[in-house]
C-alpha positions as CSV (number, residue, x, y, z in Angstrom):
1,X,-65.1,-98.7,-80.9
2,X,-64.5,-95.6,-83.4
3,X,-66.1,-93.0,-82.2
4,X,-66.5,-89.4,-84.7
5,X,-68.0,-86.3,-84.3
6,X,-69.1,-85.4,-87.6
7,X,-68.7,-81.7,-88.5
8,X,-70.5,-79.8,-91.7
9,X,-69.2,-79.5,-94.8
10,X,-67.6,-76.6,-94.8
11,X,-65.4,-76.8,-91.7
12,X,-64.5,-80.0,-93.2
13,X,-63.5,-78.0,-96.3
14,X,-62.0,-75.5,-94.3
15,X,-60.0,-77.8,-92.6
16,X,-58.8,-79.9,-95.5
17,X,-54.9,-78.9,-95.2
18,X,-54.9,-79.6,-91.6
19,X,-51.9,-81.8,-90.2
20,X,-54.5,-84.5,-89.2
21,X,-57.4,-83.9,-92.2
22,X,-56.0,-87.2,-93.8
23,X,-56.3,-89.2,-90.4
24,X,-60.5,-87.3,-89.8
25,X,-60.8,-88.8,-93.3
26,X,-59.9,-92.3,-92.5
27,X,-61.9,-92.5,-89.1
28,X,-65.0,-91.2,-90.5
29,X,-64.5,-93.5,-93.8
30,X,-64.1,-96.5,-90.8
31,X,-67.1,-94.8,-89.0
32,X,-69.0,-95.4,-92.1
33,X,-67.8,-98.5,-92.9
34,X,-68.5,-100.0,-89.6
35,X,-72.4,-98.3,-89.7
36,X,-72.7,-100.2,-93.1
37,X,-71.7,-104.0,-91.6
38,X,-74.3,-103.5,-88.9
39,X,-76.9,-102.2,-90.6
40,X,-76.2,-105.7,-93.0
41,X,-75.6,-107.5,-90.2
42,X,-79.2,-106.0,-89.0
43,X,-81.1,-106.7,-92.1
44,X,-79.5,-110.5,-92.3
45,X,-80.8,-111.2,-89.0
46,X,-84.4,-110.0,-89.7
47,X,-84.0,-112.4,-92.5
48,X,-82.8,-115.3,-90.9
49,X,-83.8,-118.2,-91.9
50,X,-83.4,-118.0,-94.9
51,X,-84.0,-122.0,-95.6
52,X,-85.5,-125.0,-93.3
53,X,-84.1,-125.2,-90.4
54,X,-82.5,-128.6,-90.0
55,X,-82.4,-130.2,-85.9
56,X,-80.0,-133.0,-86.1
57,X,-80.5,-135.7,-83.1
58,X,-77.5,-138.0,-82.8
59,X,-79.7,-141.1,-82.0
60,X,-82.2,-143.2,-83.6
61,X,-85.8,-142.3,-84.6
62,X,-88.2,-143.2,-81.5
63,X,-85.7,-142.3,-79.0
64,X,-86.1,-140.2,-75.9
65,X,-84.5,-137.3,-77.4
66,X,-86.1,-137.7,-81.1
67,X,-89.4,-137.2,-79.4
68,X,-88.3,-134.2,-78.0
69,X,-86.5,-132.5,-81.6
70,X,-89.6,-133.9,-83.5
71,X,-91.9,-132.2,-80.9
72,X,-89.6,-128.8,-81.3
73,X,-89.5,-128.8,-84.8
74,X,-93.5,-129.0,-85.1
75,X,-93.6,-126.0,-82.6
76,X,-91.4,-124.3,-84.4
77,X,-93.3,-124.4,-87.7
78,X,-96.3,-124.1,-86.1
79,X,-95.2,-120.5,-84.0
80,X,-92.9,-119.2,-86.9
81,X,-93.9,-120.2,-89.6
82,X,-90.3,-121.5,-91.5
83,X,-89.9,-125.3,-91.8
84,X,-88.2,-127.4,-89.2
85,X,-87.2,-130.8,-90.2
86,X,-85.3,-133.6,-88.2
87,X,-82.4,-135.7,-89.0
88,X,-81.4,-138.3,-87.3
89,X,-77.6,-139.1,-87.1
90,X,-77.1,-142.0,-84.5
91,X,-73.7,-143.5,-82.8
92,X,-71.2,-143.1,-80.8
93,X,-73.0,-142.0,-78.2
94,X,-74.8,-138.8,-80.0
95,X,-71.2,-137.7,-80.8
96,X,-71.7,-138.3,-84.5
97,X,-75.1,-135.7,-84.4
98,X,-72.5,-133.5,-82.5
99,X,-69.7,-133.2,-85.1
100,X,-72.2,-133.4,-87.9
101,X,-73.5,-130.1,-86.5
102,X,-70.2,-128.3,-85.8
103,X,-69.1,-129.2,-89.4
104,X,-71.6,-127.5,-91.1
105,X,-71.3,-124.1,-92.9
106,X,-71.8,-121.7,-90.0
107,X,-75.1,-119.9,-91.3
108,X,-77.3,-120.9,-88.4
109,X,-79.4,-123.2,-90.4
110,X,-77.9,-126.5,-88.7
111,X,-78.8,-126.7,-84.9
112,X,-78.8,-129.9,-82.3
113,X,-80.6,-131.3,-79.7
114,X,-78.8,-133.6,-77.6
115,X,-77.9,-134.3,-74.0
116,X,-75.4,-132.0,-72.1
117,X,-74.6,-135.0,-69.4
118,X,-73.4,-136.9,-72.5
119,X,-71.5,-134.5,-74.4
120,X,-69.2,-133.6,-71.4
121,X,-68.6,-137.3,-70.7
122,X,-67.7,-137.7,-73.9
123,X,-65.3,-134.8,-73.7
124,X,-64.0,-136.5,-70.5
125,X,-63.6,-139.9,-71.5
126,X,-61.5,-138.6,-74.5
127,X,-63.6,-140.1,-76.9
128,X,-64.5,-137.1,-79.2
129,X,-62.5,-133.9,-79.8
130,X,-66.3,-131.8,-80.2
131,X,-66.7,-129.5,-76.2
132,X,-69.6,-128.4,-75.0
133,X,-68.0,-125.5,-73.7
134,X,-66.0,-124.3,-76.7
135,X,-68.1,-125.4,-80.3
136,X,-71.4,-124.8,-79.1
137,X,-73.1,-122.2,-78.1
138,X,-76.9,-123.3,-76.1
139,X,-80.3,-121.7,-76.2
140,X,-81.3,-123.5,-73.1
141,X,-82.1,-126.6,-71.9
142,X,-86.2,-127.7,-72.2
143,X,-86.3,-131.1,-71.2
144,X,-84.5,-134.6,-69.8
145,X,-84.5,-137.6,-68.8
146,X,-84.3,-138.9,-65.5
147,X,-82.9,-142.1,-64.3
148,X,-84.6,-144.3,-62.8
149,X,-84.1,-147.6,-60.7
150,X,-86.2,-150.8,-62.5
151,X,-86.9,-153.8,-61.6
152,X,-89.2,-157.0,-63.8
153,X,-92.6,-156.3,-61.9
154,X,-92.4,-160.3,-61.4
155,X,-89.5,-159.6,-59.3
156,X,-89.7,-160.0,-55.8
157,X,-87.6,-157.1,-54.7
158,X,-90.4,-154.0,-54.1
159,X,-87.9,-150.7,-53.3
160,X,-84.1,-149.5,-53.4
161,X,-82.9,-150.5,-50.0
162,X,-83.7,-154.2,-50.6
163,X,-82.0,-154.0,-53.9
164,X,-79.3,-153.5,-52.0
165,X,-79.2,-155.8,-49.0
166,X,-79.8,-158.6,-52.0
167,X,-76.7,-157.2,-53.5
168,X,-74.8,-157.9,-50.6
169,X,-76.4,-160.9,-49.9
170,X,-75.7,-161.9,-53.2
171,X,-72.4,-160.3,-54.5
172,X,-71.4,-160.4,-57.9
173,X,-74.6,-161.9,-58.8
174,X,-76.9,-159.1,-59.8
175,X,-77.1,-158.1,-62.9
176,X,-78.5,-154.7,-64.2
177,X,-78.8,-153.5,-67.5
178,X,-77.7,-149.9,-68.9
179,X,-77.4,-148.6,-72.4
180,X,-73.9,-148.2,-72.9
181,X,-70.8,-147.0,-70.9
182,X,-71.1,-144.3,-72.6
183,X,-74.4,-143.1,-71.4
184,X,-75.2,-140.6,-68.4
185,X,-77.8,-143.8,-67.3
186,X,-74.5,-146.0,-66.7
187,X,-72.5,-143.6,-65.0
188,X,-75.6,-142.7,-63.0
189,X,-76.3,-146.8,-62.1
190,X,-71.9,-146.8,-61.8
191,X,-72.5,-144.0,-58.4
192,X,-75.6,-145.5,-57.4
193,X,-73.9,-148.7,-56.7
194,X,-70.7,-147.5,-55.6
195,X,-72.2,-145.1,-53.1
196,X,-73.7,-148.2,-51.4
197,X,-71.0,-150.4,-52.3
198,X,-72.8,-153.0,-54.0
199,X,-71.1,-156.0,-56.1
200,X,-73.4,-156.0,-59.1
201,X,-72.8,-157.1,-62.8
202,X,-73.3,-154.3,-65.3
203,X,-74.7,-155.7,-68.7
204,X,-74.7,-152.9,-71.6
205,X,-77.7,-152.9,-73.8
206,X,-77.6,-150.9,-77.1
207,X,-79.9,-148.3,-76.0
208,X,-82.6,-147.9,-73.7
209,X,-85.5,-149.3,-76.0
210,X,-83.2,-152.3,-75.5
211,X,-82.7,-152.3,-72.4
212,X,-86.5,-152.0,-71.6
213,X,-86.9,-155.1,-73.6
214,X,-84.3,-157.0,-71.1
215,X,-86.7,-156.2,-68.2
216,X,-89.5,-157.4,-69.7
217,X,-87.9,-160.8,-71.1
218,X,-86.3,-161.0,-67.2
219,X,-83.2,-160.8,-68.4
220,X,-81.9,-158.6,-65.6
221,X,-82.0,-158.1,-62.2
222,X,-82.8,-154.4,-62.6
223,X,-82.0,-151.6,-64.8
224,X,-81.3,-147.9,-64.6
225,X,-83.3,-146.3,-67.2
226,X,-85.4,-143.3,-68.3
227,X,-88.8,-143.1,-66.1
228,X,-90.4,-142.3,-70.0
229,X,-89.3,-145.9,-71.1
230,X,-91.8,-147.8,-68.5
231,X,-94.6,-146.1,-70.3
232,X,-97.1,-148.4,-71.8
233,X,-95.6,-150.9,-69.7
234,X,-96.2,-150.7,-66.2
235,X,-97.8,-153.9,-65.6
236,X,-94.2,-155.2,-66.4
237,X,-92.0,-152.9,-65.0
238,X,-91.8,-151.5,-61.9
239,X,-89.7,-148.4,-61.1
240,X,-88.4,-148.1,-57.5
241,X,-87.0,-144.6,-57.3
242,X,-85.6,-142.0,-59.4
243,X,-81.8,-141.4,-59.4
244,X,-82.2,-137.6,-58.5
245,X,-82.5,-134.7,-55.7
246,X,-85.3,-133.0,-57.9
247,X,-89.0,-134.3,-58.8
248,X,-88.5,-131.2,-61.4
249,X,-88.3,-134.0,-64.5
250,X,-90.6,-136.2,-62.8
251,X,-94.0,-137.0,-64.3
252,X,-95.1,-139.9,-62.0
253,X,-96.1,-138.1,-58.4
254,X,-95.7,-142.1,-57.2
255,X,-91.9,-142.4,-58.1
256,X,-90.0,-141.6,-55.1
257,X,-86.5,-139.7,-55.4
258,X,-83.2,-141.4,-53.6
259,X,-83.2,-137.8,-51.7
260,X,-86.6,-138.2,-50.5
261,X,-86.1,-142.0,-49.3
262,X,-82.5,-141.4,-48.2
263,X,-80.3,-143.7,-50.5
264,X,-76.8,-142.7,-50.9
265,X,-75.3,-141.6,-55.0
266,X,-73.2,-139.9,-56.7
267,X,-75.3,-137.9,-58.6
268,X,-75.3,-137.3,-62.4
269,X,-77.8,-136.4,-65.1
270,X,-78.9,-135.9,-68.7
271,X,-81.1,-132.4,-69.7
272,X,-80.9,-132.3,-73.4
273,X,-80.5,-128.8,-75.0
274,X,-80.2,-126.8,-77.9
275,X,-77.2,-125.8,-79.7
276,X,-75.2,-124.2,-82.2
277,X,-72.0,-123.7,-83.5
278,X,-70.3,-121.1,-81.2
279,X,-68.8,-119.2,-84.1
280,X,-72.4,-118.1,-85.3
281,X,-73.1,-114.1,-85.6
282,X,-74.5,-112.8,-82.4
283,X,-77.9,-112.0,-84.1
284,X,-78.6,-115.7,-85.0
285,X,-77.7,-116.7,-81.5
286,X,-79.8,-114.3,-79.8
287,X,-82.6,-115.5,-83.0
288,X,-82.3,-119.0,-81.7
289,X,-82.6,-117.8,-77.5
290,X,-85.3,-115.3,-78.2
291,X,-87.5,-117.9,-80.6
292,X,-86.9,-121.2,-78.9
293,X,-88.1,-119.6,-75.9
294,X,-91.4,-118.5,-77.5
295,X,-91.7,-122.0,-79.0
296,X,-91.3,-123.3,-75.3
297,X,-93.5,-122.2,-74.2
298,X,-96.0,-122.1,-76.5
299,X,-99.3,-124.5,-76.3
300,X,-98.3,-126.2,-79.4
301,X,-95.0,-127.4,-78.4
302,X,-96.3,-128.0,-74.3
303,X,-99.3,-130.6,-75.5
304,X,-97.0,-132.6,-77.8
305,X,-94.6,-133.0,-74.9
306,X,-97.9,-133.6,-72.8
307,X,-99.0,-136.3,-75.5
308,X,-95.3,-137.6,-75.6
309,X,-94.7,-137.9,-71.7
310,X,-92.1,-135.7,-71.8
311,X,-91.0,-132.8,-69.0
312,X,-90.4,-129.6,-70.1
313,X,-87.6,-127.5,-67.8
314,X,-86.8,-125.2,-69.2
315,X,-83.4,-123.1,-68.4
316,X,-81.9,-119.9,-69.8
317,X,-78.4,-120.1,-71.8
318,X,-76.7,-119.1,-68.9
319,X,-78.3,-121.4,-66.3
320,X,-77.6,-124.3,-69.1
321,X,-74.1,-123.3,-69.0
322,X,-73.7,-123.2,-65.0
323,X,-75.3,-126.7,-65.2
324,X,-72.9,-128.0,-67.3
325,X,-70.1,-127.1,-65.3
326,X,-71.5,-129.0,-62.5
327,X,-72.0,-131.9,-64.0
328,X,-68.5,-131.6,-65.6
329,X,-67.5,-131.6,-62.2
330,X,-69.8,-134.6,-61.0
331,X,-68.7,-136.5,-63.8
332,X,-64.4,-136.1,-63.2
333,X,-65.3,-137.1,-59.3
334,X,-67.3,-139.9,-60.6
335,X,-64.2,-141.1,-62.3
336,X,-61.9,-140.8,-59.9
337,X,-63.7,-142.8,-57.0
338,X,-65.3,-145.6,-59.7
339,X,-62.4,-146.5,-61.9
């Protein structure tokens, strides 16, 4: 940074044939320059929006994650008073939302909500050019969704461990149902069974509405699936543990975790965040951290995640970023030992 002492008039008169008068000129015409970008830069951002704000999901309407946009979006509204509307742009795994979002004019008026577990598989597996790490930036994480071990309530197996010994006494004959291989739900069911080296079928459902269904039309032998997706349905599926260390994301004191009953996995999970480009202005991104916050944690926002079954967990930018890096390291280690 430029930085000029600015003298009066006179001794800048005075000095006007002086050997470096020409180069004073041009620092204090930078000086002034530079005072004039941040001062628009200042006034856009007490501007901003300017327009609806638009949260693109990358799945379908009714979804986990759709829940939670819609939810943020009403909040939003509700606490700032500018217009938040969803959009839903489904496939490949949430990657189409993704590059949607990094596509669009970089004002600030195009965010995302989607799950950070996903988008650095995604990365991983080489099936999309769009990083987590280098064309977004996050205002934190507020929710996810936990995986969870399911079994048809008519089944007779009744916890984790003997879903396993059944695995072994059966090999190859299990079959569990997951909602893509491109999910953080398969590559969290791929650990679980490796860990306890089990010989189980994997059956890929398109989504996990879809994959609910199978369990209640006994389609499966069990399922790893979002704890929110047995809601309404409990007389017909029964969840056996939760595919985690924390009970953070947990809204069922009754589900176990594997930590807590002592089952061996390789851990892996999905908090959903979110983001924006990375090349916005620093006042929009500090806009979007300082506002989503508020909206957070405001009692709008908290009872329609309430009404909706949905945790709130909130995490700063920074802790959202550390996370991510862990689970970009769970998910190449996951790789390596399962393929």
């Amino acid at each position: 940074m430029i930085h000029v002492t600015f003298t009066n008039r006179t001794e800048l008169e005075e000095n006007v044939n002086h050997p470096f008068s020409r180069l004073t000129k041009h620092m204090v015409g930078l000086a002034m320059a530079a005072a004039t970008l941040m001062g628009a830069n200042s006034a856009a951002a007490q501007d901003f929006p300017e327009k609806p704000i638009t949260i693109v999901v990358g799945f379908n309407a009714g979804g986990a994650q759709d829940i939670m946009a819609r939810a943020l979006a009403s909040a939003f509204t509700a606490k700032t008073g500018n217009q938040a509307a969803v959009v839903n742009k489904p496939g490949a795994s949430s990657m189409i939302g993704a590059k949607f979002v990094a596509d669009q004019v970089p004002d600030g008026h195009t965010i995302f909500v989607g799950s950070v577990g996903i988008m650095v598989l995604q990365k991983l597996l080489g099936k999309t050019d769009i990083s987590f790490f280098d064309d977004f930036a996050n205002a934190g994480i507020f929710s996810e969704t936990l995986p969870t071990v399911a079994v048809p309530a008519s089944s007779d197996i009744q916890s984790v461990s003997q879903l396993i010994a059944t695995s072994k006494e059966k090999p190859g004959e299990l079959r569990w149902a997951h909602p893509g291989p491109g999910s953080t739900f398969y590559w969290a069911g791929l650990g679980f069974a490796f860990a306890n080296d089990m010989d189980v079928k994997g059956v890929p459902f398109s989504g996990g509405v879809n994959v609910r269904n199978a369990l209640l039309a006994d389609q499966v032998d069990f399922a790893i699936v979002g704890e929110a997706i047995s809601r309404g349905f409990e007389d017909k599926i029964r969840i056996l543990a939760a595919v985690t260390d924390s009970r953070r994301a947990l809204l069922n004191d009754d589900i176990a975790t594997f930590d807590e009953i002592g089952v061996d996995y390789l851990p892996y999970r999905s908090p959903v965040a979110i983001m924006m480009r990375s090349d916005l202005s620093q006042d929009i991104k500090d806009y979007y951290v300082k506002t989503m916050h508020e909206v957070i944690e405001s009692d709008e926002f908290i009872e329609l995640m309430e009404k909706s079954n949905m945790p709130i967990t909130y995490m700063s930018p920074k802790e959202s970023l550390d996370l991510a890096r862990e689970l970009e390291k769970n998910a190449k280690l996951l790789m390596e030992t399962t393929q």
